[in-house]
N, CA, C and O atoms as CSV, one atom per row, in Angstrom:
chain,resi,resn,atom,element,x,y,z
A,1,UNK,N,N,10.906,16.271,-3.809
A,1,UNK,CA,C,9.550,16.489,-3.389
A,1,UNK,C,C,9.457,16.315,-1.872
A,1,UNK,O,O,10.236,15.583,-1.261
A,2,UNK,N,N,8.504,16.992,-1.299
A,2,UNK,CA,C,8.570,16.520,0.324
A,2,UNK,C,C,7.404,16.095,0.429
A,2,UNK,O,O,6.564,15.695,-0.377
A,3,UNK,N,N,7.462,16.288,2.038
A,3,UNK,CA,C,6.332,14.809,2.480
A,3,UNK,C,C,4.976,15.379,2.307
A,3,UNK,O,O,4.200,15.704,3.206
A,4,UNK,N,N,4.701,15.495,0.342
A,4,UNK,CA,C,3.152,16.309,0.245
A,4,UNK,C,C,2.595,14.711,-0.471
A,4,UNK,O,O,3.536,14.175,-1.057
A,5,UNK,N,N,1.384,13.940,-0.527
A,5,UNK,CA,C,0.808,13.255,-1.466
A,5,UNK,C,C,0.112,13.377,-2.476
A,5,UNK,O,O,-0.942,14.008,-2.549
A,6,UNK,N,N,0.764,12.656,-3.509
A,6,UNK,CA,C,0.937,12.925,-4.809
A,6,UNK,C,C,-1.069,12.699,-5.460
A,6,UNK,O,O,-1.201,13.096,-6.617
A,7,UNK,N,N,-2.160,12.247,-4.922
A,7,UNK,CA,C,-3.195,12.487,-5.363
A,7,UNK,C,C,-4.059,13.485,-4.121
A,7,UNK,O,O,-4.683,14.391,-4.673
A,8,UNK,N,N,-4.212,13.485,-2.500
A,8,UNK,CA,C,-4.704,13.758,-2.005
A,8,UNK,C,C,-4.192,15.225,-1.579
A,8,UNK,O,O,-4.930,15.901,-0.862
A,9,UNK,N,N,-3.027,15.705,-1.975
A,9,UNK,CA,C,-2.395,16.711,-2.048
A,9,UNK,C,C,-2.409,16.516,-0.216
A,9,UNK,O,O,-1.911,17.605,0.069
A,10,UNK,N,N,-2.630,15.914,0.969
A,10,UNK,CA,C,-2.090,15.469,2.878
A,10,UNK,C,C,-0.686,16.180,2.481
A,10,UNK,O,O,0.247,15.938,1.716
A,11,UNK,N,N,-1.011,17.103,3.333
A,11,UNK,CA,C,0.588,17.936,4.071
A,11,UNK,C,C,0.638,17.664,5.561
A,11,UNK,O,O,-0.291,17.333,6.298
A,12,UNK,N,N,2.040,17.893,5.882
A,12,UNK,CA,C,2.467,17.554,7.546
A,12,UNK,C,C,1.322,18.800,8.064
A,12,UNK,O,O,1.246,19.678,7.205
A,13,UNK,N,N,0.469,19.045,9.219
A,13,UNK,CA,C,-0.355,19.835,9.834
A,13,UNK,C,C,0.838,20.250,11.238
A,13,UNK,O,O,1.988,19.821,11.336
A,14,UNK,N,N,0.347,20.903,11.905
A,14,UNK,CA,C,0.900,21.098,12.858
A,14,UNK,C,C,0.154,21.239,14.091
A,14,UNK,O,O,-1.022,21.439,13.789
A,15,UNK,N,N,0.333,21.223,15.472
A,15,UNK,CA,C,-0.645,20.802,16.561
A,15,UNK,C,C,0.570,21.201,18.093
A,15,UNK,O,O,1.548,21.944,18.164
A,16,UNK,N,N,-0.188,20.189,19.244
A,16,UNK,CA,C,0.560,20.687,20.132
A,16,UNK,C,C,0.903,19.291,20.874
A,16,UNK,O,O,0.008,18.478,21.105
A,17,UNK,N,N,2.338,19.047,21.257
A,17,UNK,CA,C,2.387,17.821,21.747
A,17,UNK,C,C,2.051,18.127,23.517
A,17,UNK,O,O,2.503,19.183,23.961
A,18,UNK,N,N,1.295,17.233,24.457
A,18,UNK,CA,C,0.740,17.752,25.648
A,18,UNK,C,C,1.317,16.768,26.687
A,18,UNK,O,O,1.019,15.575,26.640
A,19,UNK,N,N,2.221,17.320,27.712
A,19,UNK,CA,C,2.650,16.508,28.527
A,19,UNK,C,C,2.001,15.857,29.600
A,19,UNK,O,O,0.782,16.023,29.557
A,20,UNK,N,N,2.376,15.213,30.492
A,20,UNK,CA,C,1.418,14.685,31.517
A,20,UNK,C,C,1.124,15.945,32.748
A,20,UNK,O,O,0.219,15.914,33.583
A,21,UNK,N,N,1.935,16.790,32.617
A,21,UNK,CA,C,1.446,18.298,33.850
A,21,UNK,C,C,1.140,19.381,32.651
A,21,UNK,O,O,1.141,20.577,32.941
A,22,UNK,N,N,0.928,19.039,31.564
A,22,UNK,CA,C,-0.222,19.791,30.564
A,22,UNK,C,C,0.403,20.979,30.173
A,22,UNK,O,O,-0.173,22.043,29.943
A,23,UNK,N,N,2.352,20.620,30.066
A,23,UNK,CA,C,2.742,21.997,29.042
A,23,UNK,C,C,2.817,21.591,27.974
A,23,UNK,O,O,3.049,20.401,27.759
A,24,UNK,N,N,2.646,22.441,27.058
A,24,UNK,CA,C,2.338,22.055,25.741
A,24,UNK,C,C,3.316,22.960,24.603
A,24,UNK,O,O,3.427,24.184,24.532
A,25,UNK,N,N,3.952,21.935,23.783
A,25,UNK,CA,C,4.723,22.247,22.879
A,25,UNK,C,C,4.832,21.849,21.673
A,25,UNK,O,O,4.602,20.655,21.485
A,26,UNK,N,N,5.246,22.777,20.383
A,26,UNK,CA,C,4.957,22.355,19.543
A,26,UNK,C,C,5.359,21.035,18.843
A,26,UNK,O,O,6.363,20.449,19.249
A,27,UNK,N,N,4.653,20.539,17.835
A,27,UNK,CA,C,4.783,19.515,17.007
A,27,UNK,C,C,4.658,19.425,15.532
A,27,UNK,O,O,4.351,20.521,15.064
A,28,UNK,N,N,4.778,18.574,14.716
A,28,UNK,CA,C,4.039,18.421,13.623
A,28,UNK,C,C,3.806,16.616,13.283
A,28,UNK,O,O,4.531,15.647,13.506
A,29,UNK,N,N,2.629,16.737,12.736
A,29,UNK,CA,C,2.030,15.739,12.523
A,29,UNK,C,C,2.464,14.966,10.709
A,29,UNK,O,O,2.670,15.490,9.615
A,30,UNK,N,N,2.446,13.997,11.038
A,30,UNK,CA,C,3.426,14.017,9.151
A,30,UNK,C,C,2.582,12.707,8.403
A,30,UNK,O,O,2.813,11.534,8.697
A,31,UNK,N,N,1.609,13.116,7.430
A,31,UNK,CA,C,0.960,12.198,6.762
A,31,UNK,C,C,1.580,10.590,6.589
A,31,UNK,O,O,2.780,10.418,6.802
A,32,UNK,N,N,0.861,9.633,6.265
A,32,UNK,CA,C,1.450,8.456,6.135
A,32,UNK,C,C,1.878,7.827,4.843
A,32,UNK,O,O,1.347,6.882,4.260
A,33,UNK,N,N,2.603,8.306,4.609
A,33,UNK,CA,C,3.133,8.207,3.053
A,33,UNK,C,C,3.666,7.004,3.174
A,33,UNK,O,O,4.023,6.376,4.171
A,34,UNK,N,N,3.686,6.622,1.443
A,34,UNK,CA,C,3.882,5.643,1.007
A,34,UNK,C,C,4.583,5.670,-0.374
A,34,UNK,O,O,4.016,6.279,-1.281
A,35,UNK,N,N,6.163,4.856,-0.688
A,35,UNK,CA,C,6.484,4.910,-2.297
A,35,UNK,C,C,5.584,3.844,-2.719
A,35,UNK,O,O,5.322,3.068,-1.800
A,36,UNK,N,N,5.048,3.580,-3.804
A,36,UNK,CA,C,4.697,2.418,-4.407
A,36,UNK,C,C,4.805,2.614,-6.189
A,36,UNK,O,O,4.907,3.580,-6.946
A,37,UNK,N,N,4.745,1.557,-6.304
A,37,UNK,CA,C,5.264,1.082,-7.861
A,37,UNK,C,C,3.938,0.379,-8.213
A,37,UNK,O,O,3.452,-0.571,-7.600
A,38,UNK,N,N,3.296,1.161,-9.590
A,38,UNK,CA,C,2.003,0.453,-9.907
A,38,UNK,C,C,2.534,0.440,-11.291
A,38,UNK,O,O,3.487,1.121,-11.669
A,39,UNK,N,N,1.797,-0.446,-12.071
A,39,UNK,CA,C,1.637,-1.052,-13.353
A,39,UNK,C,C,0.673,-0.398,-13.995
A,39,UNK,O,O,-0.482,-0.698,-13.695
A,40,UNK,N,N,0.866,0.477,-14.861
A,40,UNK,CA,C,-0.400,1.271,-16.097
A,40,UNK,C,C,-0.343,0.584,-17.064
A,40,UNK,O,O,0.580,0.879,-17.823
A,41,UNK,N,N,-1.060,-0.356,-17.404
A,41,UNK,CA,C,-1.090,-1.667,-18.587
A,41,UNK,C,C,-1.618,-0.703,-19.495
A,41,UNK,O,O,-1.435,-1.149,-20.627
A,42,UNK,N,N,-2.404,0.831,-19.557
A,42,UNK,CA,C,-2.827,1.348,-20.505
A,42,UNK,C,C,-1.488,1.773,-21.683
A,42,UNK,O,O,-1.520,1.416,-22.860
A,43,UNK,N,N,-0.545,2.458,-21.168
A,43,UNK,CA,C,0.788,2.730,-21.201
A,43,UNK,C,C,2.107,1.691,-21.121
A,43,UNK,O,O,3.265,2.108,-21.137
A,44,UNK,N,N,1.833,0.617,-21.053
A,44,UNK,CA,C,2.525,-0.417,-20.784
A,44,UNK,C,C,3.403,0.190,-20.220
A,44,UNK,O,O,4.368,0.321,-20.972
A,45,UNK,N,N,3.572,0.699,-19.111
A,45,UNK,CA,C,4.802,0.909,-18.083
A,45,UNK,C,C,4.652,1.118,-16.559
A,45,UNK,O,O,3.748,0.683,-15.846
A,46,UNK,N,N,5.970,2.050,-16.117
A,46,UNK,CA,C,5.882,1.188,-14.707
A,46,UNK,C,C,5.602,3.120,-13.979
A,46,UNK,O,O,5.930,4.038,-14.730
A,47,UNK,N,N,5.231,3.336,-13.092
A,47,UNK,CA,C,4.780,4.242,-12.509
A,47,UNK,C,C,5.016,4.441,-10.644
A,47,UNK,O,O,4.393,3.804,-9.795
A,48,UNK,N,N,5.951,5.369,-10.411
A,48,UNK,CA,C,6.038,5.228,-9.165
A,48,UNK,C,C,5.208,7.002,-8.604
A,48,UNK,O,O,5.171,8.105,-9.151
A,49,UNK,N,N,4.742,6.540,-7.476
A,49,UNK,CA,C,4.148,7.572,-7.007
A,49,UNK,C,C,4.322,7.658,-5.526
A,49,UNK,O,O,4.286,6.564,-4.964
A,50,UNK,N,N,4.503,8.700,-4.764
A,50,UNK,CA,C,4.215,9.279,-3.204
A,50,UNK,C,C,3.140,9.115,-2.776
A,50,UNK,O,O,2.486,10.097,-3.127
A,51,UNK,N,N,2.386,8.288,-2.073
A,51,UNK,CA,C,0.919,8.348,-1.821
A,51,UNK,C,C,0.576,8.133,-0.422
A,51,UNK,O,O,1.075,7.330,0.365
A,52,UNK,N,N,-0.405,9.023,-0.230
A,52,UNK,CA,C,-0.947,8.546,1.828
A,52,UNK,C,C,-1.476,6.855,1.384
A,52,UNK,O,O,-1.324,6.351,0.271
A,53,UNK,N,N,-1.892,6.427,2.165
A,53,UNK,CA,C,-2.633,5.365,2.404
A,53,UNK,C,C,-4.027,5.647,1.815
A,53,UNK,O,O,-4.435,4.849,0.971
A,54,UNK,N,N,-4.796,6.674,2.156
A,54,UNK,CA,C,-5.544,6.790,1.797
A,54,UNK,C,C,-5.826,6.823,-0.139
A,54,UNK,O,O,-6.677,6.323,-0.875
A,55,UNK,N,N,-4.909,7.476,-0.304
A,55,UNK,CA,C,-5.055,7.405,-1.579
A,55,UNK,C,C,-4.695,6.393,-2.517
A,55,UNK,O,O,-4.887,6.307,-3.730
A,56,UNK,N,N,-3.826,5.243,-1.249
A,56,UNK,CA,C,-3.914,3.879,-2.283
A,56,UNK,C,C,-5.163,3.349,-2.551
A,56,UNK,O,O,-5.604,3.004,-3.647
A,57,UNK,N,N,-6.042,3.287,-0.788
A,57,UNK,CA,C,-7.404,2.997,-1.334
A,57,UNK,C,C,-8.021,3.645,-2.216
A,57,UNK,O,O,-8.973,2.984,-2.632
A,58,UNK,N,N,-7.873,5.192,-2.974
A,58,UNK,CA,C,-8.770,5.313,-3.575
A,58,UNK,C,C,-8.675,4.634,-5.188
A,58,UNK,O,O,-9.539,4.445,-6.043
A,59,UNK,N,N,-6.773,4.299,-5.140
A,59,UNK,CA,C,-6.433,4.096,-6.203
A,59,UNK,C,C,-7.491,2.925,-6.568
A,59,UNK,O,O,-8.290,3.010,-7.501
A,60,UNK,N,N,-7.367,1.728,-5.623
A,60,UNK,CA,C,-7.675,0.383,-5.274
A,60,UNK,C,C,-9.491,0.290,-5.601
A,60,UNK,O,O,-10.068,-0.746,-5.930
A,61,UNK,N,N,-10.094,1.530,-5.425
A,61,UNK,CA,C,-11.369,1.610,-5.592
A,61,UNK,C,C,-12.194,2.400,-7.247
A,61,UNK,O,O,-13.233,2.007,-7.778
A,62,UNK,N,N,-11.406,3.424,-7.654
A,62,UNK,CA,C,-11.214,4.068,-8.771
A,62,UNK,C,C,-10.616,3.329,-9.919
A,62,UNK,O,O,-11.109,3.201,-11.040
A,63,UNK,N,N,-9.775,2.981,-9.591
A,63,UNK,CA,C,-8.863,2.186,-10.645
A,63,UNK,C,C,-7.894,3.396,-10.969
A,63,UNK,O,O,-8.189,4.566,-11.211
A,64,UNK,N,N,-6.426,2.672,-10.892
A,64,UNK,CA,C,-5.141,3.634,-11.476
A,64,UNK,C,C,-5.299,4.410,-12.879
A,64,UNK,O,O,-4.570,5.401,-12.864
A,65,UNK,N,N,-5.902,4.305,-13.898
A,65,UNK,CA,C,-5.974,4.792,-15.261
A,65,UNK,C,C,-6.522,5.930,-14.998
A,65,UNK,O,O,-5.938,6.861,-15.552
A,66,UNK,N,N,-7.684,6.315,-14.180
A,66,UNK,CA,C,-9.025,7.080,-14.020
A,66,UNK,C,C,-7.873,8.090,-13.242
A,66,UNK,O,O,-7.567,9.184,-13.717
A,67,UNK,N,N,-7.319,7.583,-12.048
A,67,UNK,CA,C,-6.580,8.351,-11.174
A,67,UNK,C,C,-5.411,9.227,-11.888
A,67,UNK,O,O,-5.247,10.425,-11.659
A,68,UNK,N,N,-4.783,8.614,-12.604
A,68,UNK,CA,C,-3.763,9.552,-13.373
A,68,UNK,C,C,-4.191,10.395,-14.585
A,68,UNK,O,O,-3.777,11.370,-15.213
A,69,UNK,N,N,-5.034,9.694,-14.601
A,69,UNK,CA,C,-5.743,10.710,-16.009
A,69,UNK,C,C,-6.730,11.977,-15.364
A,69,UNK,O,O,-7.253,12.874,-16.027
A,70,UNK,N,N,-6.820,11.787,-13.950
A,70,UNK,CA,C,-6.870,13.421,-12.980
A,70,UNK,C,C,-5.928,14.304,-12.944
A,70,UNK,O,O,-5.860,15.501,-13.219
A,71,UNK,N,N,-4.984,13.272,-12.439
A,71,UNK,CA,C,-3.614,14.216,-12.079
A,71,UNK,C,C,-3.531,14.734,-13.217
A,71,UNK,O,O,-3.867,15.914,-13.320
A,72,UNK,N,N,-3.116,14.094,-14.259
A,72,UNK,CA,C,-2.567,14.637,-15.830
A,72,UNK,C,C,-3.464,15.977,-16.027
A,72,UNK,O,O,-3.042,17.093,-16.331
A,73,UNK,N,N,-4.880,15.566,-15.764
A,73,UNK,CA,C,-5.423,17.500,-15.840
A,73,UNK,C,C,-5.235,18.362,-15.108
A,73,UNK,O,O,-5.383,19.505,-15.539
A,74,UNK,N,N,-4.842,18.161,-13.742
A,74,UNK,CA,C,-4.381,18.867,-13.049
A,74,UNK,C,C,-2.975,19.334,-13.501
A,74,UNK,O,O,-2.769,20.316,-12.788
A,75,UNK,N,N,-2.136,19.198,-14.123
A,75,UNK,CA,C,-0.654,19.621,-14.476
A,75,UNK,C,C,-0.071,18.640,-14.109
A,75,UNK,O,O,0.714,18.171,-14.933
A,76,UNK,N,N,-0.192,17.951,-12.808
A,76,UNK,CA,C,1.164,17.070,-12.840
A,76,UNK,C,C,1.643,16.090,-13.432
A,76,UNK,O,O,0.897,15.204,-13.848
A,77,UNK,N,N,2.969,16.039,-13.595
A,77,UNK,CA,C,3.473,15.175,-14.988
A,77,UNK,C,C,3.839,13.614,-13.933
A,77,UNK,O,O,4.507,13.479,-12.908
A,78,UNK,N,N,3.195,12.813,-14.611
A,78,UNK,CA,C,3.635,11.490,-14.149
A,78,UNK,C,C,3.596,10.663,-15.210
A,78,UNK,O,O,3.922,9.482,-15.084
């Protein structure tokens, strides 16, 4: 898998890096991913996922059960 996140779907963007006499060349910008290992007590097991930051908070705010039981309608198998 590459550097896409696994709920917010954050891809690397691309932009322009700008020097101090203002030539400008390309770049890319690369989301802030994260592995983490969560616990689905619904499933009694262990669950690893790719995630920005952001989407830990949403995990953290949603609750993990709610969150995978999105993905799961969306197709992806976790």
């Amino acid at each position: 898998m590459a550097r896409v996140c696994q709920v917010t779907g954050k891809t690397p963007v691309g932009g322009n890096k700008v020097s101090h006499s203002n030539i400008k060349t390309k770049r890319r910008f690369l989301p802030n991913l994260q592995q983490k290992c969560f616990y689905l007590a619904e499933e009694d097991k262990w669950i690893t996922l790719k995630l920005s930051t952001e989407a830990i908070r949403t995990i953290n705010k949603n609750g993990l059960f709610s969150v995978v039981k999105q993905l799961r309608a969306q197709g992806e198998k976790i």
